[in-house]
C-alpha positions in Angstrom: 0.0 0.0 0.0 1.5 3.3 -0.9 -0.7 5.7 0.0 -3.4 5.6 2.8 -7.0 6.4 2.6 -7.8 7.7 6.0 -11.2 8.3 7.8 -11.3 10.9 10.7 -13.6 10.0 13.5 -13.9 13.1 15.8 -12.8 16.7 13.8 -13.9 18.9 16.5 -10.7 18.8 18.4 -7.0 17.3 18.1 -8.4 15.6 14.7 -9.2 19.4 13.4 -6.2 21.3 14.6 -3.8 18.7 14.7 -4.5 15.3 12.5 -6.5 16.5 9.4 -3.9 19.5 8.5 -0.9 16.7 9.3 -2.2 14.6 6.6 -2.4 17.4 3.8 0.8 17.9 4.2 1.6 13.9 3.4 -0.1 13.3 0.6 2.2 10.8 -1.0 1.6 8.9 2.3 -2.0 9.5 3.2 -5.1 11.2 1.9 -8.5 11.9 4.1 -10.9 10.1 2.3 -13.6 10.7 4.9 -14.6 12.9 8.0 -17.2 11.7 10.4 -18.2 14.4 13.4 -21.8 14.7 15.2 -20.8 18.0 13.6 -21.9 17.6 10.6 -21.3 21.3 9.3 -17.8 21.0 10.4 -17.2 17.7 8.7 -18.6 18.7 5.4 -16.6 21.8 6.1 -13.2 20.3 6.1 -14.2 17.6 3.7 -14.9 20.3 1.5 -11.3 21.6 1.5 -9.8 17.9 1.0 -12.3 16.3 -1.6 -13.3 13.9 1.1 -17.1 12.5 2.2 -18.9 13.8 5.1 -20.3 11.6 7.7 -22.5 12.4 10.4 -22.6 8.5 11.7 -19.2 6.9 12.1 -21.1 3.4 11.5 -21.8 4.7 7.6 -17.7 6.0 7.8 -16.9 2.3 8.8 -18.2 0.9 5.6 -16.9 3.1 3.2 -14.8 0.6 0.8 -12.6 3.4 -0.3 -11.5 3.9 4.0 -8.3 1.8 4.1 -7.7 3.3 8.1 -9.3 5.3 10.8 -8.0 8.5 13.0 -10.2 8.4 15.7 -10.1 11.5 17.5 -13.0 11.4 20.1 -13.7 11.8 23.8 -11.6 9.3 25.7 -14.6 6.7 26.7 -15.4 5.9 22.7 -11.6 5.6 21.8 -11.8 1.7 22.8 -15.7 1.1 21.3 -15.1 2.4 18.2 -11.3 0.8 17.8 -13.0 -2.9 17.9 -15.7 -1.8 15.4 -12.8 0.0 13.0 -10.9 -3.0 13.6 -13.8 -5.5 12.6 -14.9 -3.4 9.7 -11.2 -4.3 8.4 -9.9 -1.0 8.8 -6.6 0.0 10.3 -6.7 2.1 13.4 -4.6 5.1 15.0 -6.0 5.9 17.9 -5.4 9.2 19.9 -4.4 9.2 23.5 -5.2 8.3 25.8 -6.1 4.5 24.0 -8.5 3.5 26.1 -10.3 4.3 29.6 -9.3 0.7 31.8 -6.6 -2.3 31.0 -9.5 -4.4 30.3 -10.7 -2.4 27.4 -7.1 -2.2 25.9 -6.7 -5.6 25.8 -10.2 -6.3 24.1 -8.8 -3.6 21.3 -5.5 -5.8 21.3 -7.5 -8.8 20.8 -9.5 -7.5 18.4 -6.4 -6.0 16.5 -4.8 -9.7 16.5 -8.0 -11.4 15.2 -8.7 -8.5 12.3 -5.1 -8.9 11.3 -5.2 -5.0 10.5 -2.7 -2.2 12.2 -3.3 -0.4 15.2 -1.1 2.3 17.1 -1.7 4.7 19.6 -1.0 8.6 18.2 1.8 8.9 21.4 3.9 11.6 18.9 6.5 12.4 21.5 8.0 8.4 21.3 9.1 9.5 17.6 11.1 12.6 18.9 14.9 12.7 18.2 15.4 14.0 22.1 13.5 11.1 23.6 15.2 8.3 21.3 18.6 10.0 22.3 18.0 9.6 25.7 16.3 5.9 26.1 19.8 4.9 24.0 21.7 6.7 26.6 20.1 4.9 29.8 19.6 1.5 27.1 23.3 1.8 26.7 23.9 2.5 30.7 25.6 5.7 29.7 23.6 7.6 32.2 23.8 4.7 35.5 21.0 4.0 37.5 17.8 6.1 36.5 16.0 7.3 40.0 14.1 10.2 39.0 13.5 11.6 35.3 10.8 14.5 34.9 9.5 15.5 31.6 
């Protein structure tokens, strides 16, 4: 797969201001095929500017052939829900943080993720920057001794 079809779940907050204009700016990686929000004027409004299809109903987003993988971007307590029904609608799933409400629903997501055969990855940005690799190498390597405290 060389490019990515993606379907935003949840526009209204991170998924406006952060997600959906992080995807223009890849689009020989991923394009947003779709934007679901109970929102609907903001959905069709930033579908507008992308060519995408609006969806008021996430279920109706979930079925969408041309959907390859999801961004859902909603309130904490739907994260896990709507992960298992991406997952067994065959999409791929990024998930924002935090990825679910309780262990229990994480590893029903991480079940479901195993069964679907499909992708699935929590949107923790800060593990992909250069600082934080730096460092884990340097306490990895023992450069730095015995870790007590560390503050971020």
């Amino acid at each position: 797969m060389d490019s990515v079809n993606v379907g935003i779940i949840g526009i209204g907050g991170s998924g406006g201001w952060g997600h959906f204009p992080g995807y223009i700016v890849i689009p020989d990686k991923a394009r947003v095929a779709a934007i679901c929000d109970v929102n609907v004027a903001l959905a069709q409004e930033k579908a507008r500017i992308v060519g995408a299809k609006a969806y008021a109903d996430y279920h109706d987003l979930l079925i969408d052939p041309k959907v390859d993988a999801v961004d859902i971007c909603l309130p904490h307590f739907l994260h896990g829900q709507v992960a298992k029904e991406a997952l067994s609608a065959r999409k791929h799933v990024l998930v924002e943080k935090p990825f679910t409400t309780t262990l229990e629903e994480a590893d029903r997501v991480i079940a479901a993720t195993r069964d679907s055969s499909r992708k699935l990855m929590i949107a923790e940005n800060t593990r992909f920057v250069n600082a934080y690799q730096v460092a884990k190498n340097f306490v990895d390597d023992g450069i730095l001794g015995d870790i007590l405290f560390a503050r971020t």
